[in-house]
Biotite code that builds the C-alpha atoms (Angstrom):
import biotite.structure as struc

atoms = struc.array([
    struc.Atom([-24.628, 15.976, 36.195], chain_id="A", res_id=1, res_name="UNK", atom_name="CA", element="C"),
    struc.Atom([-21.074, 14.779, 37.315], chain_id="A", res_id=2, res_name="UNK", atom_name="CA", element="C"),
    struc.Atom([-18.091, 15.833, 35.845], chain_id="A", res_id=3, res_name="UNK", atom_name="CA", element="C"),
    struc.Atom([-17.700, 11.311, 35.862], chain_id="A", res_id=4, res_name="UNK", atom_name="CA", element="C"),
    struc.Atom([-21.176, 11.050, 33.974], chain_id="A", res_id=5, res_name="UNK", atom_name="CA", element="C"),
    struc.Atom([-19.793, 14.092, 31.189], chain_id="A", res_id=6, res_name="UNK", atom_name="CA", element="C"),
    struc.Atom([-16.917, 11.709, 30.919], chain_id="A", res_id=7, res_name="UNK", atom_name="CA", element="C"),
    struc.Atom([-18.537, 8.836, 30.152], chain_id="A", res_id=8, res_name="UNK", atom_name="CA", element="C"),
    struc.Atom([-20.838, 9.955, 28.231], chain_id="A", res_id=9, res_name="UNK", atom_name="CA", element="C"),
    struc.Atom([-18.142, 11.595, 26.262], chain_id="A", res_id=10, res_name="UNK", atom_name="CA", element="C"),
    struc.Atom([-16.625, 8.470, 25.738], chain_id="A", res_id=11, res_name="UNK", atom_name="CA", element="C"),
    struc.Atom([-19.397, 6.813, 24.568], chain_id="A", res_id=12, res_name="UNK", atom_name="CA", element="C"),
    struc.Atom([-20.393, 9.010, 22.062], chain_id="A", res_id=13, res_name="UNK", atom_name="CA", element="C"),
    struc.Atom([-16.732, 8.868, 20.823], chain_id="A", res_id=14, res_name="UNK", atom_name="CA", element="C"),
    struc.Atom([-16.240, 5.269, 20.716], chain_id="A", res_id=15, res_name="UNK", atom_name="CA", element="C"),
    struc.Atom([-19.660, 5.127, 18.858], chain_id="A", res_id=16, res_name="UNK", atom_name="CA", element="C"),
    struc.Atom([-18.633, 7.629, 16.235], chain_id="A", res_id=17, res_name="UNK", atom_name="CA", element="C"),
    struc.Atom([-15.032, 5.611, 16.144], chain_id="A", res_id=18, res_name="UNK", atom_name="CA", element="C"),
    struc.Atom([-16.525, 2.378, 15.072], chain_id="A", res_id=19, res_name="UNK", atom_name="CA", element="C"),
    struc.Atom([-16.725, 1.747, 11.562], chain_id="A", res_id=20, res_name="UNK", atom_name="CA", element="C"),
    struc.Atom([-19.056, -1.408, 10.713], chain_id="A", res_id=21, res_name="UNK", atom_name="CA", element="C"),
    struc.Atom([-17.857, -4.733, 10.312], chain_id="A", res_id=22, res_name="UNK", atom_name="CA", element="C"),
    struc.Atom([-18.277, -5.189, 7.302], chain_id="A", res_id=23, res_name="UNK", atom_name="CA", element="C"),
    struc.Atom([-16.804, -1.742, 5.822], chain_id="A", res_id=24, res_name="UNK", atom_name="CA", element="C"),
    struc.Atom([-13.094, -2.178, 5.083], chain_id="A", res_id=25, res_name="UNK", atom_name="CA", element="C"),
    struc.Atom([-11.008, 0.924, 5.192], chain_id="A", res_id=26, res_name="UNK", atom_name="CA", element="C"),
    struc.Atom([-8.315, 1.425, 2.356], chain_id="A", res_id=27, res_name="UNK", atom_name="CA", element="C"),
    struc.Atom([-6.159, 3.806, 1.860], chain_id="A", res_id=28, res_name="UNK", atom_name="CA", element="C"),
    struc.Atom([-4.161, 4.498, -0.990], chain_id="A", res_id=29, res_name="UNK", atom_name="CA", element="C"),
    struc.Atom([-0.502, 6.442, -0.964], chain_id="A", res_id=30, res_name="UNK", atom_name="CA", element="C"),
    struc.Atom([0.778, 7.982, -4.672], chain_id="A", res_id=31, res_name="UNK", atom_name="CA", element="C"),
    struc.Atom([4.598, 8.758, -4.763], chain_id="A", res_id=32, res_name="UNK", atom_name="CA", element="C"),
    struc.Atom([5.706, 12.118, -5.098], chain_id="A", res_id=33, res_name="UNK", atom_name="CA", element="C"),
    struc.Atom([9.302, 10.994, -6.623], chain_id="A", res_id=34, res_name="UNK", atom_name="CA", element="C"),
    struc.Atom([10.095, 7.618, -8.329], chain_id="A", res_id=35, res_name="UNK", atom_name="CA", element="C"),
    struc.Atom([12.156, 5.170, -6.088], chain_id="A", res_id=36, res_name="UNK", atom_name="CA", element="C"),
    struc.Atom([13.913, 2.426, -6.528], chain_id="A", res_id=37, res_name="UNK", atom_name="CA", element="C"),
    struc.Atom([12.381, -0.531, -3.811], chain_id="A", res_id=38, res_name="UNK", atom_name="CA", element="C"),
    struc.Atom([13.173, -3.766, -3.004], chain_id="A", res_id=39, res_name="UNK", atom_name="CA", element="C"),
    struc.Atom([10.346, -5.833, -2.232], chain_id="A", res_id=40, res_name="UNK", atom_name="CA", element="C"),
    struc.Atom([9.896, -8.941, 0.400], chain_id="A", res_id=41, res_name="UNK", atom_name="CA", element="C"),
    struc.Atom([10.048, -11.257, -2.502], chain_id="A", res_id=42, res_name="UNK", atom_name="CA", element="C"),
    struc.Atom([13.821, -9.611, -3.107], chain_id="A", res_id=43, res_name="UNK", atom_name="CA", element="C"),
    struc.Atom([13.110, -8.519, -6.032], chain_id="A", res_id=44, res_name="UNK", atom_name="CA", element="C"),
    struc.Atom([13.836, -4.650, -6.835], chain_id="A", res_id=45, res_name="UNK", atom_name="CA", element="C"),
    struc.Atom([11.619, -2.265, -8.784], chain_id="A", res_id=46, res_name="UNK", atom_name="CA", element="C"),
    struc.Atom([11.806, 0.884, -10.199], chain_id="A", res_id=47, res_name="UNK", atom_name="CA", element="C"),
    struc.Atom([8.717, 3.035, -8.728], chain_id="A", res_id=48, res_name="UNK", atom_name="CA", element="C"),
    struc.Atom([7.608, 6.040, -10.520], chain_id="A", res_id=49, res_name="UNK", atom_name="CA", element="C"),
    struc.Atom([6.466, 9.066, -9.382], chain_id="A", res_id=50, res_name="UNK", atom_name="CA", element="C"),
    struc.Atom([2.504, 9.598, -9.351], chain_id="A", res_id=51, res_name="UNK", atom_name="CA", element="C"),
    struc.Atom([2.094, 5.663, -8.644], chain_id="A", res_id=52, res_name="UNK", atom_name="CA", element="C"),
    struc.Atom([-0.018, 4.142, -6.479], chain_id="A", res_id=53, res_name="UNK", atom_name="CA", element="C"),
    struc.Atom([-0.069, 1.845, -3.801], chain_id="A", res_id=54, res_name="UNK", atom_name="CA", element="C"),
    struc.Atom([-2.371, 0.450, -0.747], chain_id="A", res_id=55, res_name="UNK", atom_name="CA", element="C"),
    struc.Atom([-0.893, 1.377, 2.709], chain_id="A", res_id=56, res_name="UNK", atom_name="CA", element="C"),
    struc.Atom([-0.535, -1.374, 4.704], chain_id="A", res_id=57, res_name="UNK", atom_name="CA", element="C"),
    struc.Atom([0.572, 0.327, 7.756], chain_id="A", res_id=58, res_name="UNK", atom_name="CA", element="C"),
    struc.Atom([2.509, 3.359, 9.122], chain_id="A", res_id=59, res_name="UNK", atom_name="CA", element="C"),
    struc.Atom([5.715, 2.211, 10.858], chain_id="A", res_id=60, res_name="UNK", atom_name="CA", element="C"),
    struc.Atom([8.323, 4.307, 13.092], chain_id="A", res_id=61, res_name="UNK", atom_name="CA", element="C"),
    struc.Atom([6.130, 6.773, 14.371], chain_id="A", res_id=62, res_name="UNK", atom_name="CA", element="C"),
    struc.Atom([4.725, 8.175, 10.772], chain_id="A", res_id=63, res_name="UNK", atom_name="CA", element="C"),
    struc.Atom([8.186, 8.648, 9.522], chain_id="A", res_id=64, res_name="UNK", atom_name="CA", element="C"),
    struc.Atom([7.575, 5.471, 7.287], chain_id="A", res_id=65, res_name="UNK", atom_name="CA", element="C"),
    struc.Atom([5.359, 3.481, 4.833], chain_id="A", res_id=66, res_name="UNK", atom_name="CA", element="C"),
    struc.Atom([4.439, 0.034, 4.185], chain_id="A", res_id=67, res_name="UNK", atom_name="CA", element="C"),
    struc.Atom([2.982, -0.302, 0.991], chain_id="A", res_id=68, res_name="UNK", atom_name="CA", element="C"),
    struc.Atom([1.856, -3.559, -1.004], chain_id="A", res_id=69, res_name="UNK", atom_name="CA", element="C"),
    struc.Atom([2.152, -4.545, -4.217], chain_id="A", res_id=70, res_name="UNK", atom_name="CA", element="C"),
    struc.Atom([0.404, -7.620, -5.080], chain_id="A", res_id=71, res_name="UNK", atom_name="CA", element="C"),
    struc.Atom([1.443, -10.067, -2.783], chain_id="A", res_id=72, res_name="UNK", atom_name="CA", element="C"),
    struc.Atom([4.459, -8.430, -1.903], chain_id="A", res_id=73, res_name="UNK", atom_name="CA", element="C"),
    struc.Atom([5.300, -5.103, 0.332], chain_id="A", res_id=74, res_name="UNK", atom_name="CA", element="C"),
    struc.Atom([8.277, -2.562, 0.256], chain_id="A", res_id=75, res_name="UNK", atom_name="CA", element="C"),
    struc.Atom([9.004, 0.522, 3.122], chain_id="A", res_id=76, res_name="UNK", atom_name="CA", element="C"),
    struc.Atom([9.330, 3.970, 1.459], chain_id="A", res_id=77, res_name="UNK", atom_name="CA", element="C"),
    struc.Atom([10.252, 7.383, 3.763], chain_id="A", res_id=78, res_name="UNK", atom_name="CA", element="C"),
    struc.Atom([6.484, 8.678, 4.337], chain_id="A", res_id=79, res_name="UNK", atom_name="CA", element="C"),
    struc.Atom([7.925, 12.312, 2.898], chain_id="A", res_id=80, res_name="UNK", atom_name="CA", element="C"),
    struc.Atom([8.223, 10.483, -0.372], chain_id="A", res_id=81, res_name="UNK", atom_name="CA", element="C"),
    struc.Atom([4.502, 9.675, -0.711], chain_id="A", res_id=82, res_name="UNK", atom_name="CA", element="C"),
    struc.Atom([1.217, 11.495, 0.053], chain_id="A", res_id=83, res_name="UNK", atom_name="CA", element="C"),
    struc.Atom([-2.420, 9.920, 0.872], chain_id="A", res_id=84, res_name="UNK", atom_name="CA", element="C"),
    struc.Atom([-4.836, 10.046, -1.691], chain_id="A", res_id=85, res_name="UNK", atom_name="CA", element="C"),
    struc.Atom([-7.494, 11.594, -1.106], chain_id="A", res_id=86, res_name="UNK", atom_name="CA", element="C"),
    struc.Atom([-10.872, 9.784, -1.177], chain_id="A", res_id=87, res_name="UNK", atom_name="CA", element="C"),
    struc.Atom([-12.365, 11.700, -4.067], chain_id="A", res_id=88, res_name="UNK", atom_name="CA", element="C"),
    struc.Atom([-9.280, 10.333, -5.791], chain_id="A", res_id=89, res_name="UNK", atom_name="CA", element="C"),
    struc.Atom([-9.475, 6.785, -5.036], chain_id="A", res_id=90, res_name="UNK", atom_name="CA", element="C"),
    struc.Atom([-10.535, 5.294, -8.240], chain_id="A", res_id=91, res_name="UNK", atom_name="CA", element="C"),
    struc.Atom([-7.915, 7.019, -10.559], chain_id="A", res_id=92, res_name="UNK", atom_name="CA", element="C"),
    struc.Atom([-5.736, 5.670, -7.666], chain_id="A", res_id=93, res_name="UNK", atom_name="CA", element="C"),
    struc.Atom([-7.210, 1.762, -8.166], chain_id="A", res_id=94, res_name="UNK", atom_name="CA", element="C"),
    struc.Atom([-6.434, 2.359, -11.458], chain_id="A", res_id=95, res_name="UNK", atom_name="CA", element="C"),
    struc.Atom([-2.734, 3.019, -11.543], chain_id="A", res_id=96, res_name="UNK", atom_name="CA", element="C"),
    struc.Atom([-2.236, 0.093, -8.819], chain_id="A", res_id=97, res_name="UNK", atom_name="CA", element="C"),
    struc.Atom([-4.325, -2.622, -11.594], chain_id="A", res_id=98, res_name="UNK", atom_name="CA", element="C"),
    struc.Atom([-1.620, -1.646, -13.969], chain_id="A", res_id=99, res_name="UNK", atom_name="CA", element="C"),
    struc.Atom([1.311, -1.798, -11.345], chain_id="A", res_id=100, res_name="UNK", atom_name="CA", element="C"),
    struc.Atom([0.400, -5.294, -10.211], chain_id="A", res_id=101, res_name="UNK", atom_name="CA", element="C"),
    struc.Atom([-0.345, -6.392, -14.002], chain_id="A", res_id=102, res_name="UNK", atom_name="CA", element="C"),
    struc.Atom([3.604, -5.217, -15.107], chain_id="A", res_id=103, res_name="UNK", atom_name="CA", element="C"),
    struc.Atom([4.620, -6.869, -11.839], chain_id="A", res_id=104, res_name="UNK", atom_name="CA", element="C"),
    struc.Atom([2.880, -10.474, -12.528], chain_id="A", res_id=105, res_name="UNK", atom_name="CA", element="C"),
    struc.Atom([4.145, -9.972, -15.800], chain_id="A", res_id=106, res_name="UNK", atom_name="CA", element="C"),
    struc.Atom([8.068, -9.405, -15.121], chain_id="A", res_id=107, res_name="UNK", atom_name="CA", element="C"),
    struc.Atom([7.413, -11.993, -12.426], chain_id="A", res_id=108, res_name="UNK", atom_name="CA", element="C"),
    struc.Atom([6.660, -15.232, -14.789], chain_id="A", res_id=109, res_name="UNK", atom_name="CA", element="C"),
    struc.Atom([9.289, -13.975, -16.929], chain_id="A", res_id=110, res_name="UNK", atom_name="CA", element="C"),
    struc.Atom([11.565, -14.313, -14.470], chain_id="A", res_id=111, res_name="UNK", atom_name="CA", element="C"),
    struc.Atom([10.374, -17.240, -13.483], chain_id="A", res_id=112, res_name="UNK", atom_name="CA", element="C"),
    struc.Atom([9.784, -18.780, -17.214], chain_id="A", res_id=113, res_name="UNK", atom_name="CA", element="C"),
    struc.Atom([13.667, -17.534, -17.945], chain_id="A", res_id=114, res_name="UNK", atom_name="CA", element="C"),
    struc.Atom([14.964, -19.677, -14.524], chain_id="A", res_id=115, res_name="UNK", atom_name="CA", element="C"),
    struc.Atom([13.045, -22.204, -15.463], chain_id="A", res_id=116, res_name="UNK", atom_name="CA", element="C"),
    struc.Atom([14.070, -22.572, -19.049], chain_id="A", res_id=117, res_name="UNK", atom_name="CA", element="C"),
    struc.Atom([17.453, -25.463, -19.180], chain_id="A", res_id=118, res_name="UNK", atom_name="CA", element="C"),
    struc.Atom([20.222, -23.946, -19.577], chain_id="A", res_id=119, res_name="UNK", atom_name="CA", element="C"),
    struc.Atom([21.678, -25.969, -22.167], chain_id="A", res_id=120, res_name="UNK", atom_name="CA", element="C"),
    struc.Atom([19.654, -25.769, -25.794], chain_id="A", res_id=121, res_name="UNK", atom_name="CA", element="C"),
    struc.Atom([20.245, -28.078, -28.386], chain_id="A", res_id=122, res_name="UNK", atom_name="CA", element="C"),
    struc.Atom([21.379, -26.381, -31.537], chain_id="A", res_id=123, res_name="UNK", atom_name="CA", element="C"),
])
């Protein structure tokens, strides 16, 4: 056999092992190792605490950063300031993000229910 047929065979086997089906989705979570303050895309800021959790979206600046989502929104934390969770650990990892995204949807409408509100009460 050719060194050309090893090769391609070797990159065969590789891309087959590579390819995860299409309908498998790939999540990972990232838990902070310190709490942070973040401001999100919406603008708002949050106070993040230590052993939260939150779905990577993507690794930015050549793995020196994180993008991480919370609900709808996303905010970029140092990489060093978060670890990957470990698959074993996912659901304890689901967990803490439910409760994350409640308190967020929950300081959101109040925000929104206080700007909302006229200004001027009658007495």
């Amino acid at each position: 056999m050719t060194v050309m047929k090893v090769f391609v065979c070797l990159l065969g086997l590789l891309g087959a092992l590579l390819q995860a089906p299409a309908t498998e989705r790939v999540l990972l979570y990232a838990r902070l190792n310190d709490s942070l303050l973040v401001e999100l895309t919406d603008g708002s800021k949050w106070k993040m605490d230590k052993g939260d959790c939150f779905p990577v979206v993507a690794f930015k600046e050549a793995h020196t950063k994180l993008i991480l989502q919370l609900a709808g929104a996303q905010f970029v934390i140092p990489a060093s300031k978060a670890n990957i969770v470990p698959d074993k650990e996912a659901a304890q990892a689901v967990e803490k993000y439910r409760a994350n995204v409640n308190t967020y949807i929950n300081g959101y409408a109040n925000r929104w229910r206080n700007q909302a509100e006229p200004t001027n009460k009658p007495q």
